[in-house]
C-alpha positions, 0 to 999 in steps of 0.5 A: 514284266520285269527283264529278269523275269523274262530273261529266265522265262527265255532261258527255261524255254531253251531248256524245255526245247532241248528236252522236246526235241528228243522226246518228239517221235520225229526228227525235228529241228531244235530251231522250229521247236524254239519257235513254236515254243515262243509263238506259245508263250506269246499267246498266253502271256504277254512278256511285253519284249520290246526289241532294240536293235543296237542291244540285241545286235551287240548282245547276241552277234558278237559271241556267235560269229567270234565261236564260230571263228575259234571253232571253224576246223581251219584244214577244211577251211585252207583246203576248199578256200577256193569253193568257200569264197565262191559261196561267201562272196560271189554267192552272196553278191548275186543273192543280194541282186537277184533276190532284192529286185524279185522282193521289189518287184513283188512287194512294190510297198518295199522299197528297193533298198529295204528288198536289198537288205532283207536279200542280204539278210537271208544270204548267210547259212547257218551251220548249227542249222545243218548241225541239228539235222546232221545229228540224225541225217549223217552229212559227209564231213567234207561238205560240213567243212565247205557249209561251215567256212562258208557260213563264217564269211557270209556271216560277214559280208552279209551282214554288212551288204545288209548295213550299206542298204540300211544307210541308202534307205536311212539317206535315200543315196547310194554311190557304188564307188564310195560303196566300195571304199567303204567296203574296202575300210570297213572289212580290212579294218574291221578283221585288223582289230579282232585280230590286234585285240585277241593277240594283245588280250592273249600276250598280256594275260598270257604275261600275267599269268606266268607271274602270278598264276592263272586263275581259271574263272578270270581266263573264261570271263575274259575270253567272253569279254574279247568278242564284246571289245573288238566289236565295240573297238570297230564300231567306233572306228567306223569300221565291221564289228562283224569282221571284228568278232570274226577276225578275233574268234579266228586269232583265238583258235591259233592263240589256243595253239600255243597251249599256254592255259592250264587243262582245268581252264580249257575243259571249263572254258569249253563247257562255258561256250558251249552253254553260251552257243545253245543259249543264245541261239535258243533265246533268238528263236525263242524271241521269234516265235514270241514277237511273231503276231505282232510281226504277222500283224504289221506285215498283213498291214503292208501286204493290203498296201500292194493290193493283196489283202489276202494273208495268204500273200505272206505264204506266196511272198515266203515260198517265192524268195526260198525257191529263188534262194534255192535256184541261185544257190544251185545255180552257182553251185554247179557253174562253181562245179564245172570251173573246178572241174575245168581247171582241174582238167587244165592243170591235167588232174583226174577228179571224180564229177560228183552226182547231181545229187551232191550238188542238190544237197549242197543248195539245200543244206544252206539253211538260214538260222540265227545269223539271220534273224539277228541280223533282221531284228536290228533293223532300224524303227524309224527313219532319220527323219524319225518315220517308221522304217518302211516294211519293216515288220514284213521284213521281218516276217519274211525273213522268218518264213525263210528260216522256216521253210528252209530248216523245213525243206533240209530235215525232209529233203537232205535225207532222200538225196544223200541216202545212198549216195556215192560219195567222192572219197575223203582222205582218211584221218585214221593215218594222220591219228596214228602219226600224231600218237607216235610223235607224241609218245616218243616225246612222252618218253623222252621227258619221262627219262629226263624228269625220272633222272632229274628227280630221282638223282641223288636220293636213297630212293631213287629205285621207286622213281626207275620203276614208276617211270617205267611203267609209264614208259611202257604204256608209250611204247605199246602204243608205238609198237601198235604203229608197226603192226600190219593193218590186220593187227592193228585193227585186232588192237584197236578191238581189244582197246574198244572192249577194253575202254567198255570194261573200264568205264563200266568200273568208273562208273561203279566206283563213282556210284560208290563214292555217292554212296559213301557221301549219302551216308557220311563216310565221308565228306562232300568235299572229299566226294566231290573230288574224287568224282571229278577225277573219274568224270576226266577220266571217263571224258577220256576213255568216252571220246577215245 
């Protein structure tokens, strides 16, 4: 079967899983729906999918972790710094140790330092995991915000523990000292150039686009070009294509803070990474369920190599390295805990102990997801001296068990734990809105008199610029005068604004089936139709996330 054919075949998989899961009468995890799905098609077509691992590295890491950087809220990041590092780097270092010699011990046919990297795979979470099970079981955002900073980082430093153990199983040595110069090379090296890529793509185009125009198509093409060119940069610089992407996606997110695109470029864009995301992390678990029986069969053949000739085994080996994820994560997280706490109390701080509970949650809301298995699936074929890499199909099949059994435990598990739950309190971002809206309506106002002024000076009609500032204005100011309200009233406004937003989307929307309408009978054209749809689709997104 030809790649295109089976190009589109993945992508309609993506599409039918998305609809699955929202009929299925059960929370389930899109991630195991796309599996099951693979394993599906693998047992009545065969898609011949043969996967290399430096193209399906370079087409799938690059995008996700450079949107992962761009999208991160960067307050949640600043603020819990402290807790995001402890869980990227000293977490990850410990799973790497700890879990890698349990690997070894239990699987002597695994070499140590193919353990060492399967334990460097299976570090990294992944928060669109936790996302798909946050839509129905609400997550406190703080946590949110602590699972997806750490996912950012560990992405990275996992992904490249993952790289010094394949070099030591490719050459056999392992010197900690050059270890750690490389490191130190690899990982300053590698967010240098993200960052120097994504600031010298942002000013010349940003330069451009101020003599020539901006061309929205041409913005959104280069925007998935960026990830692809740092990572590629790195990579022949000897340095992390990992941090390159990450270190790139972060530089976007305050490039995009200068507000130099047009409206049009970030509502489209928006909407093109989006697809890009759900796409990509649906074809990877896709690709999975459909390699999974020639993985099973390739792992079963190493585990008779053990002495265990029962399958079962697998079973055994998938759940004993998920119970010692799950006890180092909560392991650290509570010696994380009582440090914060200590420190707090040395700096003479009051701070609520959060319930054993919280803590649970946290260890088990680090699922394992894409990051994962993409990582797992670049694992060499071959030795340098052209031999099979060891293990490398109970690699990774563990891997795999280990992203299932750990979405599996989350969707039934974060439920009962944060049922009831009394949470520490979270600042409120209702004051911090409400201040953003006053400052700009003031500003609104102040370059509404200007350009009123400015345009109307001089002309007969001068009178119809006044009048149609003013009602502009007027808009501004009711929205100050809501801040001086007291909190009764306020809430009073913002109940009228509610009911007021149903009334209005209730007319867009009729007035957009009349447009249908009247394009279905010819009153007027597909053009003209299309137009006046999508002025009532930008206001409708308006009034729908107000």
């Amino acid at each position: 079967m030809n790649s295109v054919t089976v190009a589109l075949i993945l992508l309609l998989t993506v599409v039918v899983s998305g609809s699955l899961t929202r009929a299925l009468p059960v929370p389930v995890p899109l991630p195991l729906v796309q599996i099951a799905l693979g394993a599906f098609i693998a047992s009545v077509a065969d898609l011949g999918v043969e996967l290399k691992p430096e193209i399906f590295f370079l087409l799938f890491l690059p995008p996700l972790l450079f949107l992962d950087g761009w999208r991160i809220p960067k307050e949640g990041l600043f603020h819990d710094k402290g807790t995001i590092l402890e869980l990227a780097l000293g977490l990850v270092v410990l799973t790497v140790i700890g879990v890698g010699f349990l690997i070894n011990w239990m699987i002597p046919a695994m070499p140590l330092a193919v353990a060492f990297a399967l334990a460097a795979i299976v570090s990294p979470t992944d928060p669109i995991a936790v996302s798909a099970i946050a839509a129905r079981v609400p997550i406190p955002s703080r946590l949110m915000h602590i699972l997806e900073g750490e996912s950012l980082l560990n992405d990275a430093s996992g992904l490249v523990c993952m790289r010094f153990a394949v070099v030591a199983a490719l050459t056999g040595t392992f010197s900690l000292v050059d270890a750690v110069g490389t490191f130190l090379w690899v990982a300053i090296g590698g967010v240098a150039i993200g960052v120097a890529v994504t600031s010298g793509v942002t000013y010349a185009k940003g330069w451009i686009s101020r003599r020539l125009g901006e061309e929205t198509g041409s913005q959104i093409l280069i925007s998935l070009l960026i990830p692809f060119g740092a990572y590629l940069l790195a990579e022949r610089l000897h340095c992390s294509g990992i941090l390159a992407a990450v270190g790139a996606g972060i530089t976007m997110s305050y490039s995009e803070q200068t507000g130099q695109a047009l409206a049009t470029t970030r509502m489209r864009r928006t909407a093109f990474w989006d697809t890009i995301q759900f796409a990509a992390n649906g074809v990877i678990f896709v690709l999975l369920g459909e390699q999974l029986p020639t993985i099973l069969a390739g792992a079963a053949q190493v585990v008779s190599q053990t002495g265990h000739h029962e399958p079962v085994w697998l079973v055994v080996y998938i759940i004993a390295i998920n119970a010692a994820l799950a006890a180092l994560r909560f392991l650290w997280v509570w010696v994380s805990l009582r440090f914060t706490l200590y420190r707090a109390a040395r700096r003479g701080q009051a701070i609520q102990r959060p319930s054993w509970r919280l803590v649970a949650a946290t260890s088990l809301a680090g699922v394992r997801g894409a990051v994962t298995l993409a990582g797992v699936l670049t694992l060499p074929l071959t030795l340098n001296d052209g031999s099979a890499f060891p293990a490398r199909d109970l690699a990774i099949l563990l891997a795999a068990g280990v992203i299932i059994v750990s979405l599996v435990a989350a969707s039934l598990g974060l439920p009962v734990l944060l049922k009831g739950l009394a949470l520490p309190p979270e600042p409120s971002q209702r004051a911090e809105e409400d201040r953003a809206r006053l400052v700009a309506a003031r500003a609104a106002i102040r370059s509404i008199e200007q350009a009123q002024h400015a345009l109307g000076e001089g002309r007969s009609d001068a009178d119809l610029y006044a009048d149609a500032g003013a009602r502009i204005m007027e808009l501004y100011r009711q929205r100050i005068d809501r801040g001086s309200k007291s909190r009764d009233e306020a809430d009073l406004i913002r109940k009228v604004d509610h009911i007021e937003r149903e009334l209005r989307l209730s007319g867009i929307r009729a007035e957009r089936d009349m447009y249908y309408r009247l394009a279905r009978k010819r009153r007027v054209s597909d053009d003209m139709a299309r137009k006046l749809v999508r002025e009532l689709d930008l206001i409708e997104a308006r009034f729908a996330s107000g």
